[in-house]
Structures are given as structure tokens and as C-alpha cells.
Jmol script that loads the backbone (N, CA, C; Angstrom):
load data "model"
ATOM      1  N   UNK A   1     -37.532  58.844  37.372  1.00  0.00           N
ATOM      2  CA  UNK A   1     -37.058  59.453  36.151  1.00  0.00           C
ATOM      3  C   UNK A   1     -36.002  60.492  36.526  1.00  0.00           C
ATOM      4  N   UNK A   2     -34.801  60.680  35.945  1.00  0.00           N
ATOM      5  CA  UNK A   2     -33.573  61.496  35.870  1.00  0.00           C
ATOM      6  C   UNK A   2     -33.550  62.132  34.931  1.00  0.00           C
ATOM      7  N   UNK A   3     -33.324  63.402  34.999  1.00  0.00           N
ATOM      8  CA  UNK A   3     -32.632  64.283  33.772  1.00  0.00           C
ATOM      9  C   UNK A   3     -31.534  64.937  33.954  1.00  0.00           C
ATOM     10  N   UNK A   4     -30.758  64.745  33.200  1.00  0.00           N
ATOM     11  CA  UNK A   4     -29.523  65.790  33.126  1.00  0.00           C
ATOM     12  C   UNK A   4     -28.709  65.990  32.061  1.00  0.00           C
ATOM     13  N   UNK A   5     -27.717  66.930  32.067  1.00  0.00           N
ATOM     14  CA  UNK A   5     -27.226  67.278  30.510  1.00  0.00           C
ATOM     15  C   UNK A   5     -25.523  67.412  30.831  1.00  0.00           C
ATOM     16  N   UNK A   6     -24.899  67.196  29.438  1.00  0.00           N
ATOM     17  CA  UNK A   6     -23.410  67.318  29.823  1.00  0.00           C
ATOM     18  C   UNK A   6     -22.992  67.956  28.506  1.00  0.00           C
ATOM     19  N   UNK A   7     -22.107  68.796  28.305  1.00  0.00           N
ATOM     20  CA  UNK A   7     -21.660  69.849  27.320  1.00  0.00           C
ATOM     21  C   UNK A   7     -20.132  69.456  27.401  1.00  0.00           C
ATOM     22  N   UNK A   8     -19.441  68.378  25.900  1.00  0.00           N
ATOM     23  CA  UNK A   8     -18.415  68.786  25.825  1.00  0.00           C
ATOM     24  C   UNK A   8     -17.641  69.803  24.513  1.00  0.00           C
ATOM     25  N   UNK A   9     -16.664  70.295  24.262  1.00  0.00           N
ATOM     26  CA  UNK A   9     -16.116  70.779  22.657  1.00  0.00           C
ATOM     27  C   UNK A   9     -15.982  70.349  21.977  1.00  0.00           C
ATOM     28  N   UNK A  10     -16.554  70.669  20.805  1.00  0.00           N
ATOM     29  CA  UNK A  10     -16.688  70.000  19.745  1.00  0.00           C
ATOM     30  C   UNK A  10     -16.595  71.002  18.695  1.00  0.00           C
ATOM     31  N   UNK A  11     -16.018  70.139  17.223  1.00  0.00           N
ATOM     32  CA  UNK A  11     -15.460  71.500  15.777  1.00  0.00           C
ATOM     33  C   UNK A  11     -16.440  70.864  14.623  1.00  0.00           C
ATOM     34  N   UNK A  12     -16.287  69.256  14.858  1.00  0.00           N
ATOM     35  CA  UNK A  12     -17.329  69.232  13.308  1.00  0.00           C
ATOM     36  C   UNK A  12     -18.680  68.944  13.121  1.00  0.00           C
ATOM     37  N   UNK A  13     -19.119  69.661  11.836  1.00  0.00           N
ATOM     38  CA  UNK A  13     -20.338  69.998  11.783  1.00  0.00           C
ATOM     39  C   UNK A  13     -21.093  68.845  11.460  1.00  0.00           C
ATOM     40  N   UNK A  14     -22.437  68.367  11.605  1.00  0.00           N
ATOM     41  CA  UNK A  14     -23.048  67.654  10.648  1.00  0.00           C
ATOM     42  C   UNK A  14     -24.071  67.439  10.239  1.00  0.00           C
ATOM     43  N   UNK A  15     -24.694  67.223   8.673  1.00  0.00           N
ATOM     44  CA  UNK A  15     -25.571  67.583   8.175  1.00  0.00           C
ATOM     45  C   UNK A  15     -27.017  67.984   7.903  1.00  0.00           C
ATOM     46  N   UNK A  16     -27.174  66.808   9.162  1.00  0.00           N
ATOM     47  CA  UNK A  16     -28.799  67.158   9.168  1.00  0.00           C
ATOM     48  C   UNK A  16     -29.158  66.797  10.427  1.00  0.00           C
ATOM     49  N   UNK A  17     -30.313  67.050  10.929  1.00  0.00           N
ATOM     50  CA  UNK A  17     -30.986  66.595  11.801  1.00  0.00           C
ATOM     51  C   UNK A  17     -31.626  64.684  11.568  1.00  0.00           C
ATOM     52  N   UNK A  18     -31.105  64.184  13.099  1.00  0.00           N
ATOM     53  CA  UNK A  18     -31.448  62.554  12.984  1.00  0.00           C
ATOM     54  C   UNK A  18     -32.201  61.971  14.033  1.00  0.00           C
ATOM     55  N   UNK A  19     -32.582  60.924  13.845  1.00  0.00           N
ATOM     56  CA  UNK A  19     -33.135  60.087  14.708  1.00  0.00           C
ATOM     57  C   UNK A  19     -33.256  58.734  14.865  1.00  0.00           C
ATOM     58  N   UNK A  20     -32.724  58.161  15.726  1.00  0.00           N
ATOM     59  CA  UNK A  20     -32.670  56.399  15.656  1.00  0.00           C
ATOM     60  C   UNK A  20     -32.971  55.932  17.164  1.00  0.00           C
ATOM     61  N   UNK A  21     -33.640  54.271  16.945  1.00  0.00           N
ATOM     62  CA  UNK A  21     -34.138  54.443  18.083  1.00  0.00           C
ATOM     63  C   UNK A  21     -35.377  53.969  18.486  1.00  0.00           C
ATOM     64  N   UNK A  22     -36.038  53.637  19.471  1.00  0.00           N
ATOM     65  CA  UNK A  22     -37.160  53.981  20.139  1.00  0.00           C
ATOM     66  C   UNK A  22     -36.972  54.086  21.719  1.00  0.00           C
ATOM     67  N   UNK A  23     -37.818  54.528  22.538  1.00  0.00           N
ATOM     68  CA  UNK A  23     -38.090  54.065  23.856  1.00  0.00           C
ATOM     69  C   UNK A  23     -39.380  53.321  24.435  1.00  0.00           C
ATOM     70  N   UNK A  24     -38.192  52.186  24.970  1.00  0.00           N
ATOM     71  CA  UNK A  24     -39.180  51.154  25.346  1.00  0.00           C
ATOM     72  C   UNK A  24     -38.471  49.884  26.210  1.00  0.00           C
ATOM     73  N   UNK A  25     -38.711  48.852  26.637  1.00  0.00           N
ATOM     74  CA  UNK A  25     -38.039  47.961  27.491  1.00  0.00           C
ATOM     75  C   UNK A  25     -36.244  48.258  26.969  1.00  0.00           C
ATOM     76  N   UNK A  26     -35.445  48.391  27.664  1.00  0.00           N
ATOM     77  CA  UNK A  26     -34.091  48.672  27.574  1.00  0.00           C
ATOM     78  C   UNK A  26     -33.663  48.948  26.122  1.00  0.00           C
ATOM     79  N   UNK A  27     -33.906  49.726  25.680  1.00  0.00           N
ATOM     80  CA  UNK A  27     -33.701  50.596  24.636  1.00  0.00           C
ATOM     81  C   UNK A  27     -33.883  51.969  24.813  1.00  0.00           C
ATOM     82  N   UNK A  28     -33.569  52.737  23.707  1.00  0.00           N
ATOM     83  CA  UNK A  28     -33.364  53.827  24.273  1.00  0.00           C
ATOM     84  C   UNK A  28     -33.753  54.570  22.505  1.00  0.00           C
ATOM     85  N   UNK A  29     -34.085  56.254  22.465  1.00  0.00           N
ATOM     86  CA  UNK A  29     -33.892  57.072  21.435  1.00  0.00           C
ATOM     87  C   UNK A  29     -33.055  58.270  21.423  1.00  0.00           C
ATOM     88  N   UNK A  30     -32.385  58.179  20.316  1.00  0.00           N
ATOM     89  CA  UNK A  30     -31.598  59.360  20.168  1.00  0.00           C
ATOM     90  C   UNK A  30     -32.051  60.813  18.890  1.00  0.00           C
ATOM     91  N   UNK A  31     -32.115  61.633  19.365  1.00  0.00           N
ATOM     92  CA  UNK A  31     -32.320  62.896  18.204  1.00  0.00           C
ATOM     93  C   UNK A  31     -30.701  63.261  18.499  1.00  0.00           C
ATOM     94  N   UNK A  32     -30.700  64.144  17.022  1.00  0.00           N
ATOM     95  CA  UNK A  32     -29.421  64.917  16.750  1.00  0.00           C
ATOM     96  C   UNK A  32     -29.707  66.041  15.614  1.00  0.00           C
ATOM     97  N   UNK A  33     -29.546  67.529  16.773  1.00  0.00           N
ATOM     98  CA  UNK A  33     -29.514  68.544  15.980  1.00  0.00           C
ATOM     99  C   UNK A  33     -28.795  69.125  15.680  1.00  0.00           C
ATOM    100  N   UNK A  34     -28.424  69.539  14.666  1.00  0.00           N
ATOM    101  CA  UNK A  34     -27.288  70.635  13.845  1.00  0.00           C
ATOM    102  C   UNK A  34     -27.167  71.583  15.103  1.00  0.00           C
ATOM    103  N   UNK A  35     -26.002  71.679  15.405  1.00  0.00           N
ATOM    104  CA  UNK A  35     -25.695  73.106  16.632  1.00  0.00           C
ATOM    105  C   UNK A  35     -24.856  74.153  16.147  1.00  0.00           C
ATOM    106  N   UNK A  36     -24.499  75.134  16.892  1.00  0.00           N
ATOM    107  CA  UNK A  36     -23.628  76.242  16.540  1.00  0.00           C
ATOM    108  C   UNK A  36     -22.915  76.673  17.302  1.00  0.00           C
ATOM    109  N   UNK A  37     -22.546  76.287  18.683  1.00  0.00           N
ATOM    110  CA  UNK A  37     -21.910  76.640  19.595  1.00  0.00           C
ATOM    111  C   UNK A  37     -21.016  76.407  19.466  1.00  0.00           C
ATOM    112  N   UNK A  38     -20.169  74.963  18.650  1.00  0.00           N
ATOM    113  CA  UNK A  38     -18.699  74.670  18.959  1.00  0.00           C
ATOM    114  C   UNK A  38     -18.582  73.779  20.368  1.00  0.00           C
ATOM    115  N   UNK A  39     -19.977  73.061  20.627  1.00  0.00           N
ATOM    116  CA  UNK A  39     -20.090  71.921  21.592  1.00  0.00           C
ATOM    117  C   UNK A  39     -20.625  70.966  21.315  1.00  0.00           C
ATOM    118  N   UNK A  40     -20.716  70.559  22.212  1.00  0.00           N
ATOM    119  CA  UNK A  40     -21.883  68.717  21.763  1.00  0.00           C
ATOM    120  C   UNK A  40     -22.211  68.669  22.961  1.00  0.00           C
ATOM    121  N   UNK A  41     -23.898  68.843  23.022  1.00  0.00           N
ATOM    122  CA  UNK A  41     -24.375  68.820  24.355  1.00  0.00           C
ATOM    123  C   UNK A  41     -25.541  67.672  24.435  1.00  0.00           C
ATOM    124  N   UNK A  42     -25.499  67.110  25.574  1.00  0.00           N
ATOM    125  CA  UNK A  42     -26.076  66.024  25.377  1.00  0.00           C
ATOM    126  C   UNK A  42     -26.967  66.056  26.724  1.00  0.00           C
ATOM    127  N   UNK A  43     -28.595  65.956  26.517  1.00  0.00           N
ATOM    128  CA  UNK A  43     -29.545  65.865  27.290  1.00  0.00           C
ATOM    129  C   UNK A  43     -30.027  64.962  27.617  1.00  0.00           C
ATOM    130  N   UNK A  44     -29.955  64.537  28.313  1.00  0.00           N
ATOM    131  CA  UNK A  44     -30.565  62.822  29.367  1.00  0.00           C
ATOM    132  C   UNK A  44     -31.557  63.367  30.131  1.00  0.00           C
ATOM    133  N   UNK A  45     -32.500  61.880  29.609  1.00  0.00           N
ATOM    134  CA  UNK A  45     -33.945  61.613  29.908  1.00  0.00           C
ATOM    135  C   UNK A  45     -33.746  60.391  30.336  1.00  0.00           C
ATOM    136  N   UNK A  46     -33.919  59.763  31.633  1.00  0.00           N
ATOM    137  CA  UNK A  46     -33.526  58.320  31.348  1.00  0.00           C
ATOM    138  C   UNK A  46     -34.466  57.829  32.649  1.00  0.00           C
ATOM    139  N   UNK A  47     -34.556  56.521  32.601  1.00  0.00           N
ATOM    140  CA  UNK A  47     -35.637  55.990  33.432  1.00  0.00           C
ATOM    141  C   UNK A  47     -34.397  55.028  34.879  1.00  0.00           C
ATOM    142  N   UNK A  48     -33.235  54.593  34.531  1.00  0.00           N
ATOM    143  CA  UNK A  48     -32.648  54.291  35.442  1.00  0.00           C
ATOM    144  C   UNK A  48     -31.927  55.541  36.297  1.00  0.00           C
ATOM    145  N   UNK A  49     -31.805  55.967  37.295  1.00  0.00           N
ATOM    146  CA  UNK A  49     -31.426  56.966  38.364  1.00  0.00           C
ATOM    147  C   UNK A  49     -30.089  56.369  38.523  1.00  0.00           C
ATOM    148  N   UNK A  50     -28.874  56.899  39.067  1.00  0.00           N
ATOM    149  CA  UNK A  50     -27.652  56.922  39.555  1.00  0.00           C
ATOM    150  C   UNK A  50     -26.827  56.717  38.628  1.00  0.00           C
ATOM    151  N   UNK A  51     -26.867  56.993  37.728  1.00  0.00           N
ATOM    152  CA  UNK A  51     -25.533  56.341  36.648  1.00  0.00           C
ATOM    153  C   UNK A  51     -25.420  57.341  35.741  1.00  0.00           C
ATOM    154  N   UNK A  52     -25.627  58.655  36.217  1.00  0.00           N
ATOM    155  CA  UNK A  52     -24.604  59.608  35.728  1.00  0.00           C
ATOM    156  C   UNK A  52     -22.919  59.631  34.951  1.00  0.00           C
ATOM    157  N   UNK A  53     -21.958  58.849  35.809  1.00  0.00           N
ATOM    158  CA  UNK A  53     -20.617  58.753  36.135  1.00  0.00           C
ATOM    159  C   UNK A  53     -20.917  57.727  34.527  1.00  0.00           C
ATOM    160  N   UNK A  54     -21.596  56.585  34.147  1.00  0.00           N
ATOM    161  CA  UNK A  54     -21.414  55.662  33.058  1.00  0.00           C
ATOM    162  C   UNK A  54     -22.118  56.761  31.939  1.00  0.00           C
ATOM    163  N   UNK A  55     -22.912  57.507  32.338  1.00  0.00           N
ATOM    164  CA  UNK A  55     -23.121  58.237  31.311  1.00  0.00           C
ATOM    165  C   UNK A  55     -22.250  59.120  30.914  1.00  0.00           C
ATOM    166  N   UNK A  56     -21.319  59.910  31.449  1.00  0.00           N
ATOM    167  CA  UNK A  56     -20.540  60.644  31.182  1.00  0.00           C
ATOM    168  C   UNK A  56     -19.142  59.953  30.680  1.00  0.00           C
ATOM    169  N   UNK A  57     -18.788  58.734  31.064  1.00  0.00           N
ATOM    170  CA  UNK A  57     -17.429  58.148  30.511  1.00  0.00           C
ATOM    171  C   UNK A  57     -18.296  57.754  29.271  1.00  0.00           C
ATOM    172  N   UNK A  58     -19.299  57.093  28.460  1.00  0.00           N
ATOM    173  CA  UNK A  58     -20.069  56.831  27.296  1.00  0.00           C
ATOM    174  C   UNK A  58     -20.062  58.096  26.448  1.00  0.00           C
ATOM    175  N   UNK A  59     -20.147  59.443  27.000  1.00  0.00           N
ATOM    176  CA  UNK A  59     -20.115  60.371  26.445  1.00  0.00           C
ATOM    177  C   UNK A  59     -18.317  60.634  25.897  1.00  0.00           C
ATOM    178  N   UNK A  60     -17.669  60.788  26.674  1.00  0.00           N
ATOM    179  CA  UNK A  60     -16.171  61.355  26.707  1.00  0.00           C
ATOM    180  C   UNK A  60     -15.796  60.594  25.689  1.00  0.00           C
ATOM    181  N   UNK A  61     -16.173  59.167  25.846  1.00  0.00           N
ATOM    182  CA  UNK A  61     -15.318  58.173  24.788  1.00  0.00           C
ATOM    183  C   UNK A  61     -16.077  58.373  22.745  1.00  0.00           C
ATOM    184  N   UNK A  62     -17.840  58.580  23.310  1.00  0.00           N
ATOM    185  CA  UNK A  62     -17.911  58.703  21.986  1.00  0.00           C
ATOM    186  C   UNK A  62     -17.318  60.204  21.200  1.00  0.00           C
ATOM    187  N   UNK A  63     -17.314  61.553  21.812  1.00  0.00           N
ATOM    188  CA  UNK A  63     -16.461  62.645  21.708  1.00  0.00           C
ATOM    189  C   UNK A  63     -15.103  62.493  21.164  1.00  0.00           C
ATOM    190  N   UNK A  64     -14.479  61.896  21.632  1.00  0.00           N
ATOM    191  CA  UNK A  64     -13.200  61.306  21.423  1.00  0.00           C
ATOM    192  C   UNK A  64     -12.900  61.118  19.211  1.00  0.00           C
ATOM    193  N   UNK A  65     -14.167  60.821  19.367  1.00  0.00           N
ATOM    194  CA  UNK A  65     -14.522  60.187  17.948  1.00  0.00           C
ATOM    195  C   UNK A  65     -15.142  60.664  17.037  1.00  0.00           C
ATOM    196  N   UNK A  66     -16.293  61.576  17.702  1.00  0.00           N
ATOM    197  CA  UNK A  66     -17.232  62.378  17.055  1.00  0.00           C
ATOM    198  C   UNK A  66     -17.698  63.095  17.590  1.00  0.00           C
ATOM    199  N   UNK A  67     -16.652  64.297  17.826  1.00  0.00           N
ATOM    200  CA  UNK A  67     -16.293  65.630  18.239  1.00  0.00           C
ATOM    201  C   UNK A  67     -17.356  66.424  17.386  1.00  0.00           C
ATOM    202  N   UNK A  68     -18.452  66.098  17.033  1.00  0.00           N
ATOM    203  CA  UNK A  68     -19.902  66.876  16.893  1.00  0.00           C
ATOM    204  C   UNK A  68     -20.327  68.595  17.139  1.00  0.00           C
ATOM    205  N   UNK A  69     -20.629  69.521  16.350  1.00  0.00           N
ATOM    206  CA  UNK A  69     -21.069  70.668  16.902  1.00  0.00           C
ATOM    207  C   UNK A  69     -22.682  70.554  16.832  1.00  0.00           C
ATOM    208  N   UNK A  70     -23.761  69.519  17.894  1.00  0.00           N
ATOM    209  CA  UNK A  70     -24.413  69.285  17.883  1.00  0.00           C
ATOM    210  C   UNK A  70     -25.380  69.192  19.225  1.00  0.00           C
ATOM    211  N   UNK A  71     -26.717  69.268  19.416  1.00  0.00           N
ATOM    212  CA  UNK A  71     -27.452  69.257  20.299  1.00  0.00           C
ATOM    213  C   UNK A  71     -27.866  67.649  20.549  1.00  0.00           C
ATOM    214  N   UNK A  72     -27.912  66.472  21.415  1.00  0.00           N
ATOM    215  CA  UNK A  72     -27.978  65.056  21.148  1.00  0.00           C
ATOM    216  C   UNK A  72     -28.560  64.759  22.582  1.00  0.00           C
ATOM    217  N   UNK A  73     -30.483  64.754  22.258  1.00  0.00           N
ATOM    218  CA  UNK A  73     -31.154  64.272  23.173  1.00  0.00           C
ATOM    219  C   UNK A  73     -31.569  63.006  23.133  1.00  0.00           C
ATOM    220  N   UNK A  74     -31.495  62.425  24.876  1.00  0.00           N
ATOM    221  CA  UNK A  74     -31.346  60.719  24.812  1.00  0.00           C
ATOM    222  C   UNK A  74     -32.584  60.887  25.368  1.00  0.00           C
ATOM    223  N   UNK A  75     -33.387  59.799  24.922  1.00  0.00           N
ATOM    224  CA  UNK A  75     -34.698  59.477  25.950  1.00  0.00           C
ATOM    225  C   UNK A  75     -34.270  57.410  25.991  1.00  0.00           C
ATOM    226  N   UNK A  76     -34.169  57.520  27.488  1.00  0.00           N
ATOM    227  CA  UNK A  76     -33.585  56.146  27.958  1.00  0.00           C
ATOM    228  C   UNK A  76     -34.667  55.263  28.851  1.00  0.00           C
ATOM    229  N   UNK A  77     -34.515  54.359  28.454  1.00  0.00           N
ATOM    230  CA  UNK A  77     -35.510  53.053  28.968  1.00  0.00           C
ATOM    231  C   UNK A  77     -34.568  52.399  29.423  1.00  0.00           C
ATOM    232  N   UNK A  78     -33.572  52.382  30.066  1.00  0.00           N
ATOM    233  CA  UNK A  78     -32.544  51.317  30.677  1.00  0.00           C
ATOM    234  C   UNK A  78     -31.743  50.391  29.612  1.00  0.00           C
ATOM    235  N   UNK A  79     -31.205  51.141  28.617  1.00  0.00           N
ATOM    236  CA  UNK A  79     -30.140  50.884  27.836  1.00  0.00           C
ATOM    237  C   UNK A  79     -28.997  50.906  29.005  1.00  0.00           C
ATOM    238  N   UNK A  80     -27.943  49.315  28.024  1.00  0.00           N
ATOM    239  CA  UNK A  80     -26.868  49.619  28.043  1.00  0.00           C
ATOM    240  C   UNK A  80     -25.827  50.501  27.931  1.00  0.00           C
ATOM    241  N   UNK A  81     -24.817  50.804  28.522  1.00  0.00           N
ATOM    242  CA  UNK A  81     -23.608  51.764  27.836  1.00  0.00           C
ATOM    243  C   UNK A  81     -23.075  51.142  26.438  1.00  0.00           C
ATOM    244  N   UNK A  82     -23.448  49.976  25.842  1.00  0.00           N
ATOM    245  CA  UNK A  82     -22.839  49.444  24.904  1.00  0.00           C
ATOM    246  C   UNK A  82     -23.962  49.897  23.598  1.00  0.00           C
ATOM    247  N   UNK A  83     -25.586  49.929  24.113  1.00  0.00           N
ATOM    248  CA  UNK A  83     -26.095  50.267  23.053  1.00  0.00           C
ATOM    249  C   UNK A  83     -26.799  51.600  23.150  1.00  0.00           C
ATOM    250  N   UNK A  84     -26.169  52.309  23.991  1.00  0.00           N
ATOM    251  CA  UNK A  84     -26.160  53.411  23.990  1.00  0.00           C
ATOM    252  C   UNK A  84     -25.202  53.733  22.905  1.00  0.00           C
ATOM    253  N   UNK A  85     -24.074  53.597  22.787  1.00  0.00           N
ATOM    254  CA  UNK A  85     -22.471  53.825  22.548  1.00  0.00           C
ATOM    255  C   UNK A  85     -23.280  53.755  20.476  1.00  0.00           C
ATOM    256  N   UNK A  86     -23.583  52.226  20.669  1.00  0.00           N
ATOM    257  CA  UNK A  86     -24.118  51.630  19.337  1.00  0.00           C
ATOM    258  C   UNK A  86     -25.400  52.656  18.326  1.00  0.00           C
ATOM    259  N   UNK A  87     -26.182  53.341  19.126  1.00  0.00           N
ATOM    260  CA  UNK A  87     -26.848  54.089  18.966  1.00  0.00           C
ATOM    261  C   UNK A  87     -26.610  55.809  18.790  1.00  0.00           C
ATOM    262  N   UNK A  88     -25.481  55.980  19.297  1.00  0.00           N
ATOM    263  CA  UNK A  88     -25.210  57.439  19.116  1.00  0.00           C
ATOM    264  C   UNK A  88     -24.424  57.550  17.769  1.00  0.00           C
ATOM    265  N   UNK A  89     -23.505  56.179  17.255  1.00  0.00           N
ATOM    266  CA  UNK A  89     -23.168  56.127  16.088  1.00  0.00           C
ATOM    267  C   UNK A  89     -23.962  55.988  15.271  1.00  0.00           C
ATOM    268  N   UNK A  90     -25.041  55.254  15.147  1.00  0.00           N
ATOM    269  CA  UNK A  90     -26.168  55.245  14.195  1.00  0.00           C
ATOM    270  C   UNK A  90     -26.616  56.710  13.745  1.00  0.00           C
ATOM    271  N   UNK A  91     -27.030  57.170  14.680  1.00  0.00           N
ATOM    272  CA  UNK A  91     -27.654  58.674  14.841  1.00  0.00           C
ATOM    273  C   UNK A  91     -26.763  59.872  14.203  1.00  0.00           C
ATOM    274  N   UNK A  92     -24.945  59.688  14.460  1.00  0.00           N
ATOM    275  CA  UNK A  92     -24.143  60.028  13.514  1.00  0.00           C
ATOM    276  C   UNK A  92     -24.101  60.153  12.100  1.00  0.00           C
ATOM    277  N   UNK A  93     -24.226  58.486  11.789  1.00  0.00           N
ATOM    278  CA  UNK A  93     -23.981  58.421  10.308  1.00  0.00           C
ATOM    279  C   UNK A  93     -25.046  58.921   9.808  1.00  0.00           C
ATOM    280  N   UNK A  94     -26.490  58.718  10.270  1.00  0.00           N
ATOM    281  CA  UNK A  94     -27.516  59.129   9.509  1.00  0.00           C
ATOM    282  C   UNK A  94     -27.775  60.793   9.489  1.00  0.00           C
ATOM    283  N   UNK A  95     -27.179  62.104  10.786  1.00  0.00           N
ATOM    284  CA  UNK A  95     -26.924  62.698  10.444  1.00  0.00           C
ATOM    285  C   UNK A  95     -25.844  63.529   9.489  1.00  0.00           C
ATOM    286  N   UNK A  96     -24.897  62.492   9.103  1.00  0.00           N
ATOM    287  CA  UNK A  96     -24.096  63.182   7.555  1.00  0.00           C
ATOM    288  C   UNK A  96     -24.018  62.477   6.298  1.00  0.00           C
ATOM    289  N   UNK A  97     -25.450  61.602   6.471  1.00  0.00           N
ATOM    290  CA  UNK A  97     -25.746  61.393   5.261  1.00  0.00           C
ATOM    291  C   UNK A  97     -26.464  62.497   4.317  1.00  0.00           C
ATOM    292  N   UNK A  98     -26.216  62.538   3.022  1.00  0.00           N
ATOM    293  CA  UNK A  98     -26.572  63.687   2.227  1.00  0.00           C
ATOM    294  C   UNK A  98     -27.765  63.218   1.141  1.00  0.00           C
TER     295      UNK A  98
END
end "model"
wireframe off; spacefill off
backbone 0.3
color backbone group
């Protein structure tokens, strides 16, 4: 088991606290909390070791997009970077739904 966290800048806000997801055979869960820092920090829990470097280009690219002022903890069962990617948007929309 690996943990680690990566903090990039981020301006927009969003609405609520979310969750999509489970953990379990290569899948993965995501929470998303309302933050205040003016970052998007993202905490990894993950069950595959060494792949930091895919976690962090997965991060940069979804930022890119959804520049979040939010707290976004992963608990990982050996997800893809693709449904990782697929899952942090989920977790998006359902946090700015109203």
C-alpha cells in the first residue's frame, strides 16, 4: 500500500461535497471536499506502488480542466489512468450539482 499527496492551484469553487466510486478489484473511490486554500490537493491511497509519475501527469491534465479549490481523496484498487481520469469527472459534476 502507497500513500501520497500532490497540491496543484486552483480558483474555482465547487458546490458540495461528493462521492463516486467504490474500492475494489481495479476500481477505485473518489471523495471531493469544498476547500479554501486556492488549491486542489489530491491524496492517494492506492494499492499499486510505483506509479506516482502516471499519477501526477492524470492529475496535471485533469487541473488543466478543473482547476478546483478542493480537497480530492483517492482510495485505489489498481485503476486505470483512464478511469481514474473518468472518475474524477464524475465526482466533479456531482460536486456542482445544486
Amino acid at each position: 500500500m502507497e500513500s501520497f499527496s500532490y497540491t496543484l492551484p486552483a480558483a474555482k469553487e465547487v458546490s458540495q461535497r461528493a462521492h463516486t466510486g467504490v474500492v475494489g478489484s481495479g476500481d477505485l473511490e473518489i471523495i471531493i471536499e469544498p476547500g479554501n486554500k486556492k488549491t486542489i490537493e489530491f491524496i492517494v491511497r492506492t494499492a499499486s506502488e510505483g506509479f506516482q509519475e502516471t499519477w501526477k501527469a492524470v492529475f496535471e491534465r485533469f487541473a488543466v480542466h478543473n482547476p478546483i479549490d478542493a480537497k480530492i481523496t483517492i482510495n485505489d484498487f489498481g485503476a486505470t489512468p483512464g478511469v481514474v481520469s473518468l472518475r474524477l469527472v464524475q465526482a466533479v459534476e456531482i460536486a456542482n450539482q445544486k
